[in-house]
ZAMARGU-4260 file (C-alpha; in steps of 0.2 Angstrom, whole numbers, plus 5000, padded with zeros to 4 digits):
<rodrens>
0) 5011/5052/4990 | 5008/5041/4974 | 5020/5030/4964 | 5016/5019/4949 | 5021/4999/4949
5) 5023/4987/4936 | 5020/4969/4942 | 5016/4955/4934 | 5009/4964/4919 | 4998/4975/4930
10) 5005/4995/4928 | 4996/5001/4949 | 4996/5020/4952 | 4994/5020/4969 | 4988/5035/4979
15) 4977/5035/4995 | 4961/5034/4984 | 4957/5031/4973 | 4970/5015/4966 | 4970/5014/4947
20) 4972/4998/4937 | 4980/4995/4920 | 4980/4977/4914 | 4994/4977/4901 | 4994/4960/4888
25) 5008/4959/4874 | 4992/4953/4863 | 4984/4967/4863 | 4990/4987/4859 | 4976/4994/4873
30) 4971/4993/4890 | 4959/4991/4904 | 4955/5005/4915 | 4946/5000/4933 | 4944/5012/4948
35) 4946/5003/4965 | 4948/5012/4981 | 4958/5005/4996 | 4957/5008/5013 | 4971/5016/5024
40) 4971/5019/5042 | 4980/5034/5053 | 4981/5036/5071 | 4979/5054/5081 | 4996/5059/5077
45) 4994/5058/5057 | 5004/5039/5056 | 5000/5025/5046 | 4992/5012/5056 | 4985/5001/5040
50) 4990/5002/5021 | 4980/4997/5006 | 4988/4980/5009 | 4983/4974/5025 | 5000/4981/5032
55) 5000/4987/5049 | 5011/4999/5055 | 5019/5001/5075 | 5025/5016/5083 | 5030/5019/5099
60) 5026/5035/5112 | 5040/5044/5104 | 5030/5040/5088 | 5043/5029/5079 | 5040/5016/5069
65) 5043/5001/5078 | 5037/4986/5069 | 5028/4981/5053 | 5015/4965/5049 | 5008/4960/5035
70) 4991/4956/5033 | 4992/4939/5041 | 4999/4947/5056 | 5014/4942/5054 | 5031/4952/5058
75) 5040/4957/5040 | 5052/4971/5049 | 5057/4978/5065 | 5065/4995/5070 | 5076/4999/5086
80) 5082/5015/5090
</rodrens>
């Protein structure tokens, strides 16, 4: 999956590798171009465990998503089913 962002003045395409950035200035008619990569987990079963972000993602043995932290490990979301 891939998307592109705009935030802060910063246009993100965002893929599993590699992330490409575009600084965008209102002084300037150009931008700059940087390859980054970032790092993404998954467990056996294909799901996510750890995005680009630091994000971790919780399943449980019916391979739900249950919970998601943030980098910090904190809880930003929980799912009940």
């Amino acid at each position: 999956m891939a998307f592109l962002s705009l935030a802060r003045g910063e246009l993100v395409y965002h893929a599993s590798m590699p992330v490409l950035r575009a600084s965008l200035s209102n002084q300037t008619c150009g931008f700059k171009l940087a390859t980054t990569y970032s790092h993404t987990s998954y467990d056996k079963n294909g799901n996510l465990t750890e995005d680009a972000e630091g994000r971790q993602f919780l399943y449980d043995a019916e391979k739900h998503q249950t919970e998601v932290k943030d980098n910090l490990n904190n809880t930003i979301g929980k799912y009940f089913y």
